[in-house]
VMD Tcl script that draws the C-alpha trace (Angstrom):
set ca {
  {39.93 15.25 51.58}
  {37.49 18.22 50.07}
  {34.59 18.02 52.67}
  {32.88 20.63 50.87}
  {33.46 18.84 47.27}
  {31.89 15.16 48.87}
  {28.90 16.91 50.20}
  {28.17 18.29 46.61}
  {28.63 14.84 45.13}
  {26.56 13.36 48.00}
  {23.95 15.98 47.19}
  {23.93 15.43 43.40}
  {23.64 12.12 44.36}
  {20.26 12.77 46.21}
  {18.80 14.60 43.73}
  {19.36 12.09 40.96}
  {17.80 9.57 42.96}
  {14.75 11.41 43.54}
  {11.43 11.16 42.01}
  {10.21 14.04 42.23}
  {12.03 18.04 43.39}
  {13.42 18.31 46.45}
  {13.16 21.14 48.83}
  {16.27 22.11 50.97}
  {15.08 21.37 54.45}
  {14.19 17.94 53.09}
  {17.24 17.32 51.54}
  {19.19 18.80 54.82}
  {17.40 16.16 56.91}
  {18.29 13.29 54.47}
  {22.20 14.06 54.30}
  {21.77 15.59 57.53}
  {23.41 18.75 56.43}
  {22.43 22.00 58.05}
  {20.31 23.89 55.94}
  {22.43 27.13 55.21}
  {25.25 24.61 53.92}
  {22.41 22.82 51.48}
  {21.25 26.10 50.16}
  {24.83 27.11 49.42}
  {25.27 23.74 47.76}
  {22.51 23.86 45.41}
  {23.19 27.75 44.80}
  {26.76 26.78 43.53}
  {25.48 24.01 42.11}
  {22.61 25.86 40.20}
  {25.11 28.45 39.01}
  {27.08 25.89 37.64}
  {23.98 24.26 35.70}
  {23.39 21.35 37.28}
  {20.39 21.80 39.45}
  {17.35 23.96 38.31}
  {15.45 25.57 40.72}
  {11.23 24.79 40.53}
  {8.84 27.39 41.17}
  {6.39 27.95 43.34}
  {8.19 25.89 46.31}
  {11.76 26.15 45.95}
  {12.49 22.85 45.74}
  {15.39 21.32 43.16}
  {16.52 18.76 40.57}
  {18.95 18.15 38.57}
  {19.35 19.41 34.90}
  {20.11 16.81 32.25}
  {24.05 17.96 32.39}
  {25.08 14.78 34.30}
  {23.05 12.86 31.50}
  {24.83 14.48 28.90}
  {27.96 13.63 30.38}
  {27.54 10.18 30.89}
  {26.47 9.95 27.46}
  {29.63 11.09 26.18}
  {31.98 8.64 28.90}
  {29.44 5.83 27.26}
  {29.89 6.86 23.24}
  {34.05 7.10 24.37}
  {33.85 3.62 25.38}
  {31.50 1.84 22.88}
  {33.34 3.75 20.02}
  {36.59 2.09 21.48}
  {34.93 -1.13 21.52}
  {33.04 -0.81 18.39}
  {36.31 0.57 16.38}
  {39.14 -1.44 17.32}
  {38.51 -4.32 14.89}
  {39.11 -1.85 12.15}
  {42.02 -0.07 14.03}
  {43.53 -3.67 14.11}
  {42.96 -4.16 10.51}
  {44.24 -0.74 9.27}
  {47.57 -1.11 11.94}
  {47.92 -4.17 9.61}
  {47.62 -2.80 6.28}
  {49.85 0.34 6.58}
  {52.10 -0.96 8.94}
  {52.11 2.52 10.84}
  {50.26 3.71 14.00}
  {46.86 4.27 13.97}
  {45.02 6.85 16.64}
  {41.18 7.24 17.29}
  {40.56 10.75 18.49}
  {37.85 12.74 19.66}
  {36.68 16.51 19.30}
  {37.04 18.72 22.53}
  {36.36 22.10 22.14}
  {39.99 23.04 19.90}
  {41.82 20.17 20.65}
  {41.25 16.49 19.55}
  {42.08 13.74 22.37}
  {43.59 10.35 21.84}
  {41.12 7.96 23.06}
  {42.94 4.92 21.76}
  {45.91 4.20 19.72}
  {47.72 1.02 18.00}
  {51.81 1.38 18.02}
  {53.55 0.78 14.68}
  {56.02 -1.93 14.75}
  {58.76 0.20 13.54}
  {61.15 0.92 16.00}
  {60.81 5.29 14.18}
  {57.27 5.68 14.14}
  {54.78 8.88 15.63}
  {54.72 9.52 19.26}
  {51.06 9.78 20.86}
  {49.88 8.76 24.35}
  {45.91 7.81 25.16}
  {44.73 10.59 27.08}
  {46.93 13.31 25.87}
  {46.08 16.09 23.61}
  {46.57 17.89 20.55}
  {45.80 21.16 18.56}
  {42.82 19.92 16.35}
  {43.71 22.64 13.50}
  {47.63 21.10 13.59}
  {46.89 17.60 12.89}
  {45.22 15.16 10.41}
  {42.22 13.53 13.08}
  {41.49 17.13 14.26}
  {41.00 18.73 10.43}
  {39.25 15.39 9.67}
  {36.54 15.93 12.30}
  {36.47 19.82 11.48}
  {35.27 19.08 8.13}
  {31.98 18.26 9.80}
  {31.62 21.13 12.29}
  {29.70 24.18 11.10}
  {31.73 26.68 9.05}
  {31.54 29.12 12.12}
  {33.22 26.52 14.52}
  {36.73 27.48 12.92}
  {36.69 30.91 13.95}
  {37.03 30.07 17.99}
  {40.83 28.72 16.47}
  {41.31 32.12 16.19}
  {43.56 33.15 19.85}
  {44.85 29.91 19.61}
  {46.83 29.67 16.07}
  {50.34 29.22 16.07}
  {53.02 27.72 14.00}
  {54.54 24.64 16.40}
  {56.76 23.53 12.96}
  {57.70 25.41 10.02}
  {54.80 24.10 7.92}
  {52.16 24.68 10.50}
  {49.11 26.43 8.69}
  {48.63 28.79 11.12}
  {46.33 31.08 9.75}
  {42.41 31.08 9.62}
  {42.55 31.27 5.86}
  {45.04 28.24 6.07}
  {42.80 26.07 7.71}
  {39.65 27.07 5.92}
  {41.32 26.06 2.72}
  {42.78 22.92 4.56}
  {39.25 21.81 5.74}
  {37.62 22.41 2.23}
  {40.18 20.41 0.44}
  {39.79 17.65 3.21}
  {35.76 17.71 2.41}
  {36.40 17.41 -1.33}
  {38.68 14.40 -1.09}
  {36.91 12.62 1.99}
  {39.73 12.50 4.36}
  {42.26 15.14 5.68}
  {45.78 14.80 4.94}
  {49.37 16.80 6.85}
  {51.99 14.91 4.49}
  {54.38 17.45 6.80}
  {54.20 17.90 10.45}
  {52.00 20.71 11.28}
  {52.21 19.83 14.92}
  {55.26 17.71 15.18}
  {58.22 17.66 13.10}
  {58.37 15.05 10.51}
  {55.04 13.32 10.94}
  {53.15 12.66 8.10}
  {49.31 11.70 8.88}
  {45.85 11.22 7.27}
  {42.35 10.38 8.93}
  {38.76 10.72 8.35}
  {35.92 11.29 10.52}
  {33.19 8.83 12.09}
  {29.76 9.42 12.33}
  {26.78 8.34 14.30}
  {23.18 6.75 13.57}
  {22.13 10.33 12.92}
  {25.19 11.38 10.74}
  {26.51 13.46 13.86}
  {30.48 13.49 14.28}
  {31.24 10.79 16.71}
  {35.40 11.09 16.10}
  {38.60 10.39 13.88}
  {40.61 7.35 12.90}
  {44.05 8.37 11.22}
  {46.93 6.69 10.66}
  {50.77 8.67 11.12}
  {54.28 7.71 10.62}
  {57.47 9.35 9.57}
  {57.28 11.76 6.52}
  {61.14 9.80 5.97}
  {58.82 6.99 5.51}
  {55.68 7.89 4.83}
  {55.55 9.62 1.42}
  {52.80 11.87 -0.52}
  {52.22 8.65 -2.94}
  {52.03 6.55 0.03}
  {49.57 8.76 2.47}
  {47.93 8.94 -0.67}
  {47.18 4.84 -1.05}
  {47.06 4.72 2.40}
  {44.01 6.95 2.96}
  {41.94 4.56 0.94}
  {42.59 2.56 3.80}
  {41.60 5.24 5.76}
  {38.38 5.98 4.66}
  {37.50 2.19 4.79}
  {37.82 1.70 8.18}
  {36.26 4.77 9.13}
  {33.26 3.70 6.77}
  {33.29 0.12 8.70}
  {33.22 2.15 12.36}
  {30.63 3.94 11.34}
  {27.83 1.26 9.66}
  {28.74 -0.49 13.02}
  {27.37 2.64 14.85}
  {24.31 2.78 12.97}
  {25.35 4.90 10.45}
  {24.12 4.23 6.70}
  {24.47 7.36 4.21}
  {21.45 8.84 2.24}
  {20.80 7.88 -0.83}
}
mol new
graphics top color blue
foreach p $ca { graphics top sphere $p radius 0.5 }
foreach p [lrange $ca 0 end-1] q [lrange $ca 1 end] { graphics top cylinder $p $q radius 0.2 }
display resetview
């Protein structure tokens, strides 16, 4: 057990329950800490961004970091929640799996996932990750990140198939032709071998990218004619998951 790692939860703790800043030899007598161990606590702490430090007194609270999050373990689990009515739905109508993803940084994260019924379908797990440039969910959600966001792919392009676009030029033209149809399609695997995917983004009450739904299956299967029909699909259900989150386009 991390003594030093409980006593920095403990402390966090104290702080968020606190009206008002805390000063270290108050906040030593509460967790009855000595004080050279609080003031290393909340040094670390501050350098890490989560505590501010209040002038004139020295005393300390917390910045909104552990609010923001929260937020984002909250939005994970009401977009689960809210979305897997049309995951169900979609599973039904293409017959393949379907995966809601969200952004992190480069990679997209499986969040949730319904298993195709045929005994060859894609491979996914919840939890695990994936190059966002490589596959469908990941260029879907790119399409609504600034311009500017693609360039921090840069160290991290590589080709993991033979038709991996694995260039910066690639995936600029891959994200622009996703925008113009409304959903991102990888009719060959970009990340794995022989998947063929499409998926479009969801958005919040304020038009900010929440995450993905896509749909995958073999490219033996899964041809450009169908990804094609199936996107319609696609887009639907990524419509419906968004109107439930508030969502409702201008004009």
């Amino acid at each position: 057990m991390d003594k030093a790692f409980i006593k920095g939860l403990r402390l966090i703790e104290a702080l968020a329950l606190s009206e008002t800043p805390r000063g270290v030899t108050d906040l030593a007598a509460q967790l009855q800490f000595t004080k050279s161990n609080t003031h290393r606590l909340l040094t670390t702490l501050q350098a890490q961004g989560y505590v501010r430090q209040i002038p004139p007194h020295s005393t300390y609270e917390l910045t909104t970091r552990i609010w923001e999050l929260g937020s984002h373990v909250i939005r994970r689990m009401d977009l689960i929640k809210v979305a897997r009515p049309a995951m169900l739905r979609l599973a039904e109508q293409t017959g393949e799996t379907v995966h809601l993803s969200l952004l992190e940084d480069t990679d997209v994260v499986y969040v949730d996932k319904i298993e195709s019924a045929h005994h060859i379908r894609a491979h996914t797990s919840v939890g695990s990750r994936a190059p966002a440039f490589a596959v469908a969910t990941g260029k879907a959600m790119l399409c609504h990140m600034p311009d500017s966001y693609l360039e921090r792919f840069t160290p991290h392009l590589r080709r993991y198939t033979d038709t991996t676009r694995a260039t910066l030029a690639e995936l600029r033209e891959d994200i622009a032709t996703a925008r113009a149809q409304g959903y991102a399609s990888v009719p060959l695997g970009e990340w794995r071998d022989g998947i063929a995917a499409c998926a479009c983004a969801i958005l919040g009450r304020s038009g900010e990218l929440v995450g993905a739904i896509g749909m995958s299956g073999p490219d033996s299967r899964v041809k450009r004619k169908q990804l094609k029909e199936y996107a319609v699909h696609v887009i639907d259900a990524a419509r419906s998951i968004s109107t439930a989150l508030g969502y409702a386009p201008r004009g």
